[in-house]
N, C-alpha and C positions, 0 to 999 in steps of 0.2 A: 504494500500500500504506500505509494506517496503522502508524505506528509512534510509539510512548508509552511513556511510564517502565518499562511491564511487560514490556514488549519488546524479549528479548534472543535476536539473530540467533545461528547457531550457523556459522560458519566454520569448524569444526572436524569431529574424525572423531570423531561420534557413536558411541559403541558399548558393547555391555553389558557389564562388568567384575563380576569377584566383590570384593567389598572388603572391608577389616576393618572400615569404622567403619558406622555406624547407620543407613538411610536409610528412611524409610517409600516405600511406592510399591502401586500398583494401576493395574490395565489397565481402561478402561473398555469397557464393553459398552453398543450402539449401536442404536437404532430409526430407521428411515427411512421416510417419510408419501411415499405414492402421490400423485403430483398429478392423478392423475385421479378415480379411487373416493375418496381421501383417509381410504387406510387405513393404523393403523402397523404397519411388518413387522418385523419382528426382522431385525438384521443378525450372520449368522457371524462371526469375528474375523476380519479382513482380506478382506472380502469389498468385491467396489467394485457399484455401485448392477446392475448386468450382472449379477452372481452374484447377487447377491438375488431378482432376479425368474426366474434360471433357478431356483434352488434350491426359489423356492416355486410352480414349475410354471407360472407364467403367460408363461413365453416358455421355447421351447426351445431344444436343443444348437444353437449358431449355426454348429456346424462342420457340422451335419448340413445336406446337400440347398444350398438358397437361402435356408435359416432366419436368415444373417445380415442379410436383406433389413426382417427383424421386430424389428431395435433399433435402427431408424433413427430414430424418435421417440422413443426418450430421452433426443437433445439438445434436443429442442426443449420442454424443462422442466427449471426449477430443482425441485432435490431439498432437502428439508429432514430433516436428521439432529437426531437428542437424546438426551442421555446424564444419566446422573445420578451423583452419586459424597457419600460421606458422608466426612467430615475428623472423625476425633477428636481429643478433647482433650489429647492427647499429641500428634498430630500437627500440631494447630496451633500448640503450644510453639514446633516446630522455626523455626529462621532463615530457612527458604526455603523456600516450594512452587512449584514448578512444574508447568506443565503441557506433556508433550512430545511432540509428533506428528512421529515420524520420517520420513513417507510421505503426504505431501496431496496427492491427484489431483483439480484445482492448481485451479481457484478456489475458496476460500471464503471466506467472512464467520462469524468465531467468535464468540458472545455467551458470555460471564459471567454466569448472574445477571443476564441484561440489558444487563451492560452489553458493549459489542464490545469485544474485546481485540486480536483479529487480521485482516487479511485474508491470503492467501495468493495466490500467482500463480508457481508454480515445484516442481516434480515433483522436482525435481534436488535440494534439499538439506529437510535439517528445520528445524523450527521450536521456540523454547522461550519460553516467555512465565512470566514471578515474576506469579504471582497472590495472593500469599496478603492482600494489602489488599483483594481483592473478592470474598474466600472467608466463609464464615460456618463457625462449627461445627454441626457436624450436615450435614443433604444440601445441597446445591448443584447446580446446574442448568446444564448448555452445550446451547446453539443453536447447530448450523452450518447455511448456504446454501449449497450448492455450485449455480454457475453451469455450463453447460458453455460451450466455448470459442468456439464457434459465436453464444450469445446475448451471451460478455461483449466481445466483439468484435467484434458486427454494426453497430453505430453507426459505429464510426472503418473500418469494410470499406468501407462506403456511401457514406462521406463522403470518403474520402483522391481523391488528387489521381489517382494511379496504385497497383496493386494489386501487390505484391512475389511474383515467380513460387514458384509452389509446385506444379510437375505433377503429385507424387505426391498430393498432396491431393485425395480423388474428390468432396469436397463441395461442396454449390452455392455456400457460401461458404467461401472457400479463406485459412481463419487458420491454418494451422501455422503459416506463420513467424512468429507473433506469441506463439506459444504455447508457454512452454517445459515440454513436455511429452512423451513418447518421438513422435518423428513417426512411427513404421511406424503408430501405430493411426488417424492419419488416411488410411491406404489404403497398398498400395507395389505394385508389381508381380508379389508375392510373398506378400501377405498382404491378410486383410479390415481392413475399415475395425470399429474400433470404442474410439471415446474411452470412454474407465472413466471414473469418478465414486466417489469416496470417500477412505476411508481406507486404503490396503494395506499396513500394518505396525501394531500394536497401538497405541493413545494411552495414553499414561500421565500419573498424578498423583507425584508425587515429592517428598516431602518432608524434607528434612534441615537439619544444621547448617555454619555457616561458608563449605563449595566444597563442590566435588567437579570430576573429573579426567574431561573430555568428551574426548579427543581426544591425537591424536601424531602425531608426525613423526620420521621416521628418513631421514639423510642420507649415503653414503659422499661426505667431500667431493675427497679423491684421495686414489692407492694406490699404492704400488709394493711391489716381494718383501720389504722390511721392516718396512714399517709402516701402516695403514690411518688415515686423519684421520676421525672419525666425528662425527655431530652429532646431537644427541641433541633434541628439541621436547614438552615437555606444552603441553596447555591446557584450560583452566579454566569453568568454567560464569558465572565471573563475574570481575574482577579481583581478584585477592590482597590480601586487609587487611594482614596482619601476615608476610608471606612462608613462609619453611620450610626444610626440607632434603631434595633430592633424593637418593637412593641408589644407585646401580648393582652389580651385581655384575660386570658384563663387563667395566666402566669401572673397577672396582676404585677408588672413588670417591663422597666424600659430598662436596654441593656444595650450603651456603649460599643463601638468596635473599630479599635486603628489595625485595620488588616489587611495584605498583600496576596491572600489566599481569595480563592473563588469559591470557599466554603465555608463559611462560621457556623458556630452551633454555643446553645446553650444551656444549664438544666436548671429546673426548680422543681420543687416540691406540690404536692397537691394533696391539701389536707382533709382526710373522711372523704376518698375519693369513688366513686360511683361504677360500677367495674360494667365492663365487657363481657357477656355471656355466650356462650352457645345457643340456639335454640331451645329451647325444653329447660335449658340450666337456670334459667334469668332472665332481667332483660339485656340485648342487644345495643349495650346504653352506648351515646355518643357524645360527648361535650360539642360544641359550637364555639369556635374560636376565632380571634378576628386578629390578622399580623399584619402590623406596619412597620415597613423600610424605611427608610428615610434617610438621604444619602445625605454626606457633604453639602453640596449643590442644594439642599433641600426639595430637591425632586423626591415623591414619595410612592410607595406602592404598597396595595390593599390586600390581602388573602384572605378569601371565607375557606375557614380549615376545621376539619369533620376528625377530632380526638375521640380513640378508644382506651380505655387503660384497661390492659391486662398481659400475662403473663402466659407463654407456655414450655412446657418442657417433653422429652422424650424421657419413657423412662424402661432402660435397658436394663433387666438385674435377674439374679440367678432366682429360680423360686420354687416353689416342689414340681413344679409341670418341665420347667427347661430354662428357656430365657424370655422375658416380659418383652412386652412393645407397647408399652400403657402412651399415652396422650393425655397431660394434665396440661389444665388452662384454670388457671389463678389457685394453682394448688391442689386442684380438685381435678379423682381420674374422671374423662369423661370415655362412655360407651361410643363409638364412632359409627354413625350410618350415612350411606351416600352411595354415590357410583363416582365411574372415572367419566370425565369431561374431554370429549376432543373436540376438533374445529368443527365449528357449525358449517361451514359450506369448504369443498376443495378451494373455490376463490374466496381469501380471507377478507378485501375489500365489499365485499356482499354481504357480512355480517353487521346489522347495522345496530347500535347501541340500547333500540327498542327490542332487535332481539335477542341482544345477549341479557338485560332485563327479564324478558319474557320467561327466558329458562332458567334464569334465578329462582324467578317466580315458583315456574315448576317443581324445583328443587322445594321451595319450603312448603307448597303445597301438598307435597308427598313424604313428608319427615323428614326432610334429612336433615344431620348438623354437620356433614361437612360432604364437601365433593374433592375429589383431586386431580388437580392441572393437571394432563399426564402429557409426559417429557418426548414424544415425536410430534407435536402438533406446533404452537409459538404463545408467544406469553400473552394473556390477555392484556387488553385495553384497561387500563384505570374504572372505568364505568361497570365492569365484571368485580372486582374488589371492592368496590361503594358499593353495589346491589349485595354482594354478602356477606356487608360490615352491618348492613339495614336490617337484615332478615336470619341475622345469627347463623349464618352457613361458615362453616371452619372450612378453610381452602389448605391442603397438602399440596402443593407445588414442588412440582417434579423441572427441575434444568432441563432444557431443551438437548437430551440426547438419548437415543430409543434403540434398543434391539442391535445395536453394530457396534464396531471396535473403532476408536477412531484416534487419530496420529498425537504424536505428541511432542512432536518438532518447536521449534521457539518460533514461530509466526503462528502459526496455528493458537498454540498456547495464550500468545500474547492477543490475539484476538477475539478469543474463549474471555481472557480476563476485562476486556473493554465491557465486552458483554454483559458480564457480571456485575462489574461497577456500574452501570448504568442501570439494570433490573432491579438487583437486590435494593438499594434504598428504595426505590420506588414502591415494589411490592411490599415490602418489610414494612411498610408506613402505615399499613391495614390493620387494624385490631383481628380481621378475620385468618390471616395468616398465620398457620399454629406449627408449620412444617416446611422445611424446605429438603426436598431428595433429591440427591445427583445425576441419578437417569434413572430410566427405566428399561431394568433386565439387560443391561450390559455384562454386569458381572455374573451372575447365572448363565447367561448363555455362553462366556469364556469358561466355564467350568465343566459344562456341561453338555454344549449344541453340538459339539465334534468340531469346533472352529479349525482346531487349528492341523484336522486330519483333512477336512474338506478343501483349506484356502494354504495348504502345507507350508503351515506356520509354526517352526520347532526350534529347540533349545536356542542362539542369541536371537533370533527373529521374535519368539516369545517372549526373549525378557523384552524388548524393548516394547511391545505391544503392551506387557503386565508394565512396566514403567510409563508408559504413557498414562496408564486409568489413574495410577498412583497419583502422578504428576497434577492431572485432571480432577480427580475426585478427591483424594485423600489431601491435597494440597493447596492446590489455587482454589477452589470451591471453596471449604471451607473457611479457607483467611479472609477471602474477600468478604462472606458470611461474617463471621465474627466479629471484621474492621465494621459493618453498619448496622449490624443488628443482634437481639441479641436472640432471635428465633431460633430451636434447634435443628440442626444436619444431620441429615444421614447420608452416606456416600452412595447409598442404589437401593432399589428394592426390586425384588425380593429379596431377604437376607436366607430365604433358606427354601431350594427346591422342592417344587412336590415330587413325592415317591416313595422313599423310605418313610416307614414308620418316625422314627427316630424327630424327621428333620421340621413336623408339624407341631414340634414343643419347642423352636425358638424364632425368634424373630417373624419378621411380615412373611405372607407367604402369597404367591400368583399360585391357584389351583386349577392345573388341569385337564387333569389325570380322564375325567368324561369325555370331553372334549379331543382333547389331543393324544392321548391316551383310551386306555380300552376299559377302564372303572365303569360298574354300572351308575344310576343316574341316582342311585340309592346313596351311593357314598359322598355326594353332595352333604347330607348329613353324619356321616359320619366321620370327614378325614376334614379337622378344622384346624387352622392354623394358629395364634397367636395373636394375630394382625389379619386378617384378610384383604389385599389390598386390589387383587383383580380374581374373578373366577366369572363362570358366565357361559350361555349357551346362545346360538343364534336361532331367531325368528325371521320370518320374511313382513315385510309389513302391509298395512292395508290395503286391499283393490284400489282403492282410489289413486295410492300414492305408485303402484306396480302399473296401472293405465298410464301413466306419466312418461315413462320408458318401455311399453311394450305395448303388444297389438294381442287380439285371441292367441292369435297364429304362435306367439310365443308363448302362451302359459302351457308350458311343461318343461320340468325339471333338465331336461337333455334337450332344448332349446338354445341353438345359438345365444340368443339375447340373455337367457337365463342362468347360463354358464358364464357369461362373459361378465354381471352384473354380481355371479360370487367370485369373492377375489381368496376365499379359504380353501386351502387344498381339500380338506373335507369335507367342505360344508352342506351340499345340499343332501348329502346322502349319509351324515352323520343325524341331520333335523331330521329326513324321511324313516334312518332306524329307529331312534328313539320315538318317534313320533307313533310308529308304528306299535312298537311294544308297551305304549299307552294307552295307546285310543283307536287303533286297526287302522287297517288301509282304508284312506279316504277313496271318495266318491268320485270327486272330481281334482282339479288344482285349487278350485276356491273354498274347497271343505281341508285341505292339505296345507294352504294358510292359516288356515282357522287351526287346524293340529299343532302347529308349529309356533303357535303363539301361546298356547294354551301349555305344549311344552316345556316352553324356555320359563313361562311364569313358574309350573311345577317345579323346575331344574333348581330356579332362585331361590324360590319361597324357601325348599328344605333347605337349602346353604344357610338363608338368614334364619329361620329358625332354629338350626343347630349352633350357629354363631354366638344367638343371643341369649339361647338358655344353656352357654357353656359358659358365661360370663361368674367371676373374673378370669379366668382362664383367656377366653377369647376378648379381647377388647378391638374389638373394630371389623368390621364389615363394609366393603367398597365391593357393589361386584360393575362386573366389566357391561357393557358400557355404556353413558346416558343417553347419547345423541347422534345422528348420523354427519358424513360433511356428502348425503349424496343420496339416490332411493335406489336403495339396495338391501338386498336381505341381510342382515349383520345382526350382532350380541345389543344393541338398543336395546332402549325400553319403548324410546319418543323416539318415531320415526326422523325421516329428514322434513317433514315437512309440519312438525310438530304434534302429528294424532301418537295418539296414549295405547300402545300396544297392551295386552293383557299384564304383559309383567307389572307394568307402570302403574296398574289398576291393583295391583297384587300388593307391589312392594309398600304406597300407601297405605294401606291397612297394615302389613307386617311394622312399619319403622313407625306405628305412633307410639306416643311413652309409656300409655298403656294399653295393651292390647292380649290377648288372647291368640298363640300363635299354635300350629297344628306340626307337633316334629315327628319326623317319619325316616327313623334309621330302616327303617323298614317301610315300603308301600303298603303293603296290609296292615300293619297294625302300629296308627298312628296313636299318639296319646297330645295332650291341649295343658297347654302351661299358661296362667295368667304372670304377665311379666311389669316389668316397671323399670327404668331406667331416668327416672325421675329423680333430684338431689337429695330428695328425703323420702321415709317410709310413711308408707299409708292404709289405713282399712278401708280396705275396700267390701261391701256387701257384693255378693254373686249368686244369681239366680243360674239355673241353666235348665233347658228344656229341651228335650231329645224328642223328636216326633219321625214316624214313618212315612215316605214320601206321598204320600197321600192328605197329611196335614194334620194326623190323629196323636194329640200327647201320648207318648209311653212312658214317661220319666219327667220326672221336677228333683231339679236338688237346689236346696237355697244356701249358704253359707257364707260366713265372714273369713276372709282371706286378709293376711299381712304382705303388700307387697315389697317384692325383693327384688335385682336385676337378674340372677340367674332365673326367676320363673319360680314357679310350683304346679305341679300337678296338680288341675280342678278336674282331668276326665280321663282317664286311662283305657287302654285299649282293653284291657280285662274287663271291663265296664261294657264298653262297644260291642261284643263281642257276638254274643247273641240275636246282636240286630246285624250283622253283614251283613247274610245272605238275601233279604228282603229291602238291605239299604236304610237311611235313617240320616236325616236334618238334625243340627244342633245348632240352636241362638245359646250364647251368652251375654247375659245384661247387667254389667254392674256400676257402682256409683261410687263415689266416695264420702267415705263418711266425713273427711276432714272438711272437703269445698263444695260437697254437694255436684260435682261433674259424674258425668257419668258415658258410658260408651257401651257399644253392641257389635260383634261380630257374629259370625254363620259358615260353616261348615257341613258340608251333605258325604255321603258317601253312597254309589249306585250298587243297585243290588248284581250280586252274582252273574245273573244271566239277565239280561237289559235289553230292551227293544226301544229303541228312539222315539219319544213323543213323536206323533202325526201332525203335519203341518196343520191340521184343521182344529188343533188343541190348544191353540192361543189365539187373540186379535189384538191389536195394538191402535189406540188412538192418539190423536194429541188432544188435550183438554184446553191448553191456555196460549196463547200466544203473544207474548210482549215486548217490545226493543231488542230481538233478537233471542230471546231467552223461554223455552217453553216445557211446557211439563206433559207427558207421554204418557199413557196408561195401558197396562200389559194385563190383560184378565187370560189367567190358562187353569186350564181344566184339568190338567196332567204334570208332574212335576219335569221344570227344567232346568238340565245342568246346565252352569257353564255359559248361560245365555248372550248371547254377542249383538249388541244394539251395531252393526258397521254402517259407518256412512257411505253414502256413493259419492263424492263430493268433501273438497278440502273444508276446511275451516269449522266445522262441525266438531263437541265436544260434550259427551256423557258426562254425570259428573260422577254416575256408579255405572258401571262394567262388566261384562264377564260374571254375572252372579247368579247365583242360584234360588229359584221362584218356585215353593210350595205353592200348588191350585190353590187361587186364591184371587184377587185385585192389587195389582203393586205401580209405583207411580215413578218415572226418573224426569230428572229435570236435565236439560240438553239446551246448552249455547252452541249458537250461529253466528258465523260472521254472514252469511247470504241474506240475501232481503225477504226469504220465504222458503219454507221447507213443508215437505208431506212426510206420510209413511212411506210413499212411493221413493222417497230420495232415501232410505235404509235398505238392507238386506240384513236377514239375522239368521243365528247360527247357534244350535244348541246342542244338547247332548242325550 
């Protein structure tokens, strides 16, 4: 990377502030030349060189059919960008101009006016370059190159001694690891391959006097019931000439500064201070604070800044089971539920701030208290850490490095570490942030994948390989951690393979022995980890969202389009065995859907219910994974286009604080634990009613229950017993005695030998209809499993699912975004 006088790296948390004092600025707008016709096209705002050429029709939707087959050729051309921007004469008075490209999709070569000012090679942080010595007034001219990663790293691919494993990489030339860039778009088993090219965040020209305030850090350094230690970090677009004075409102405090650094900081105390919860722990509390700069010059600058005080720790230690992997936040362990988060769309500029929101949302809508960044995708946006600083979601953030080995040369290194310095304050500034991991399954898969028999990688080629992770993980990672925060590290997860017996009593564990392995679907409940940090079975998702990318002509499994849309070597024929040995061979493809949702919910459910009544043994449960970047059959729960697969209907009910969960080390003989993971114990009254699927009581048992977070047995399968073969409904309904809340779950099991309700053995109305929001009424005459409200059409949302309907009258309420729905616009699907 070139770097020169004009050339100032941004370590800091870039971000837009309103300010009091003066600054000019302008977004430039962007043309980009065809290297083939060698015509210029106009570029949208944050479009990457892939939406250019969809937008202007000469390549189509990549998600549709095998269409992503047709943008395989535009790595194998440099793209040339050009912008043009005029500086007035007022603007060029000012002290500074910069030029700032928050988001380079990562190589390029920046000219000035001819002359080069920048190169670029990192997706992960911005860039800022003082140009105004090679600015003229009036217009000015930028040239950029962008390389793709494949061309700027084909020389040293060709040439090295041994090649650094990268599975997920489907290209002929396999540079992720060289490349820091989000890796899922170099291929994953879950998504298409497609490296973007360009700008995806606006570039700007920015011109001012004296600084300006790029960046912060917020630190709780400890706390106890009386007082909180806080530590407060600005930083600057350049060193301080003449210092200033900071001002707090929280801080109750103006604090001095003759400084030559481009980052001060300061601490105070906060007394009887108001702590930061988890979800279900507390409130989610956040001070409101107000910081004024105020230079030399008496030019001054305003921050509205969102303070969390709290603490968290990892806690590693010997104990009768193996080795702990507790998660304490202000002292206290907390039970962990959530899924892993990847990129919402393959193009990351299509992700817009209302919906990474949205799926916040999601998240607390369905229990969780934390999700986890996982380390192939790229570090969210600011507006993802305020949505689960809001709503009490604890974020495990995994460093952007996934599944490969990757080098550990001093350029490389030193560009790893720019990276760092510029994320960790940023993110670390979240009360929500309780973990930072160094990738994900790098070091399990060096132990274990055959890397180094496959990519014949042996004795010094190996050490240097193990000396790089060292160098990477065990070293720069955590310094740079430590230097801004005081969140704890772990160097990778998983700390301990599945397979052995042995290795499920230490540290986090990825299970997936079903999956990738030949484990029945049973042992989901039985082989639990310590940590669970990924596990997880794949579903295909709704007709709506499979219409999108295929025609009739494709639904079936051994369909061009169908195959090309699974990117797991086993996937569709691991959902059709399993699926099969649950619920039989389906009827059609759209009853085979239906199996394969209803699957993957089963698969989950017993993971989380063995997770949570193995507690403290097991603390934490993430299974694999929330969201899609694409419509494709994958381990989701929320498809790509946001509808709520089964699982997501399931796992809601299993993650509330108290719920009644069904564990089943066994499919036949399941037994119902009321559980709590709530901060304090509570009585709870518990009714329970067992009826025959017909609607007729067989059983009442009423009783006062202490809850615990391992659970207790309210229904045992010794209990059950006698009713299997005729099949048998159970509600649980209990309250609390403490606050008077109370909750209701339901459980059926079908008898022995089963004959599918007749379609003529239910009717469905809608009752009500109002701003989009309506209530539906389901009258059936016959009991039904499993019942599936599906939409035909996007934007439709049950607010119960997949549930099970004694004869009887029952009523669901369903939001629209459409301006009108029938019954005609559903299909359902039962058992």
């Amino acid at each position: 990377m070139i770097m020169n006088k004009f050339f100032i790296f941004l370590t800091l948390n870039l971000f837009c502030l309103n300010l009091t004092f003066s600054q000019e600025s302008q977004v430039l707008k962007w043309e980009v030349l065809h290297p083939i016709n060698k015509k210029w096209m106009n570029v949208p705002l944050n479009y990457s060189v892939q939406e250019v050429l969809i937008a202007s029709g000469e390549l189509p939707d990549p998600f549709i059919g095998t269409n992503e087959k047709l943008f395989n050729w535009i790595e194998e051309y440099q793209w040339e960008f050009k912008s043009s921007f005029f500086i007035t004469e007022e603007e060029f008075k000012k002290e500074f101009i910069d030029l700032e490209f928050p988001l380079v999709d990562t190589y390029a070569s920046i000219y000035l006016n001819d002359s080069l000012i920048l190169k670029t090679d990192n997706f992960f942080h911005p860039y800022l370059v003082e140009v105004k010595s090679l600015l003229v007034k009036g217009e000015n001219h930028l040239k950029v190159v962008f390389t793709p990663p494949v061309i700027y790293h084909k020389k040293r691919y060709e040439n090295e001694k041994f090649h650094y494993p990268s599975p997920n990489d489907v290209g002929e030339l396999k540079v992720a690891p060289y490349t820091r860039k989000p890796q899922y778009q170099f291929g994953w088993d879950w998504s298409l391959r497609m490296n973007t090219l360009g700008f995806l965040k606006p570039v700007s020209v920015i011109a001012y006097d004296e600084n300006r305030i790029i960046g912060k850090n917020i630190s709780t350094l400890s706390l106890n019931d009386e007082v909180a230690h806080v530590k407060y970090e600005l930083m600057f677009s350049r060193p301080l000439k003449s210092g200033g004075k900071w001002s707090s409102v929280l801080a109750d405090s103006i604090v001095s500064f003759q400084s030559s650094d481009s980052k001060i900081s300061f601490e105070f105390k906060l007394d009887r201070p108001i702590l930061w919860w988890p979800r279900g722990q507390g409130d989610a509390f956040l001070y409101s604070d107000v910081w004024e700069f105020t230079y030399a010059s008496k030019k001054k600058e305003l921050l509205d800044v969102k303070v969390g005080i709290k603490t968290s720790k990892l806690i590693q230690e010997a104990d009768e089971w193996g080795t702990s992997y507790v998660i304490e936040v202000n002292g206290r362990p907390i039970f962990c539920k959530g899924a892993d988060y990847i990129p919402q769309d393959i193009f990351p500029s299509r992700v817009t701030d209302a919906a990474i929101k949205t799926m916040v949302d999601q998240m607390r809508l369905s229990n969780f208290n934390m999700v986890r960044v996982w380390g192939g995708g790229y570090y969210p946006d600011d507006v993802f850490y305020e949505s689960c600083d809001e709503n009490g979601i604890m974020v495990w953030q995994d460093l952007m490095f996934a599944c490969s080995m990757y080098p550990g040369d001093h350029d490389f290194l030193q560009n790893v570490k720019k990276e760092f310095e510029y994320q960790i304050p940023r993110i670390s500034s979240h009360p929500s942030v309780v973990l930072f991991n160094g990738n994900n399954e790098v070091d399990v898969a060096w132990k274990n994948w055959g890397f180094q028999l496959k990519y014949s990688i042996y004795l010094k080629d190996a050490e240097v390989v193990q000396k790089a992770y060292d160098d990477l993980f065990k070293n720069i990672a955590p310094s740079v951690i430590s230097n801004n925060s005081l969140i704890p590290y772990i160097h990778t997860s998983p700390l301990s393979n599945w397979g052995k017996a042995e290795w499920y009593n230490h540290g986090s564990m990825h299970y997936w022995g079903v999956w990738h392995g030949k484990d029945p679907i049973e042992d989901f409940g039985r082989k639990s980890g310590r940590f669970n940090a990924e596990y997880g079975f794949q579903s295909f998702p709704q007709m709506s969202t499979i219409n999108e990318f295929s025609d009739s002509l494709d639904w079936d499994l051994e369909s061009e389009v169908m195959k090309h849309h699974q990117k797991s070597y086993v996937g569709n024929g691991m959902i059709a065995k399993q699926s099969d040995l649950l619920y039989g061979k389906p009827k059609d493809f759209q009853e085979f859907i239906y199996f394969s949702q209803l699957t993957q919910s089963k698969a989950v459910s017993i993971a989380v219910s063995s997770h949570r009544t193995n507690t403290p043994r097991c603390m934490g449960t993430l299974y694999w994974q929330l969201n899609d970047c694409w419509q494709a059959p994958s381990w989701s729960s929320i498809d790509y286009r946001g509808n709520w697969k089964a699982l997501q209907y399931q796992v809601q009910k299993d993650y509330k604080d108290i719920t009644v969960l069904e564990r089943t080390e066994s499919l036949d003989h399941p037994s119902y634990y009321l559980i709590s993971d709530l901060p304090e114990k509570d009585e709870v009254s518990l009714s329970i009613f067992l009826y025959d699927l017909k609607g007729t009581c067989l059983k009442f048992i009423d009783t006062t229950i202490t809850t615990k977070a391992s659970g207790e047995v309210v229904l045992s399968d010794s209990v059950l017993k006698e009713y299997k073969k005729q099949g048998y409904f159970v509600t649980f309904l209990w309250k609390s005695i403490k606050d008077g809340s109370f909750g209701e779950r339901s459980f059926s099991s079908l008898p022995e030998i089963h004959t599918k309700a007749k379609t003529t053995s239910f009717s469905v109305n809608i009752l009500s209809a109002e701003n989009g929001k309506y209530l539906i009424q389901i009258e059936n005459r016959s009991f039904l499993k499993d019942f599936w409200i599906s939409p035909k059409t996007q934007g439709v949302h049950c607010e119960e699912n997949f549930i099970d309907l004694l004869p009887g009258i029952h009523q669901v309420r369903i939001d629209s975004k459409n301006e009108t729905i029938s019954i005609e616009d559903f299909d359902f699907y039962w058992r």
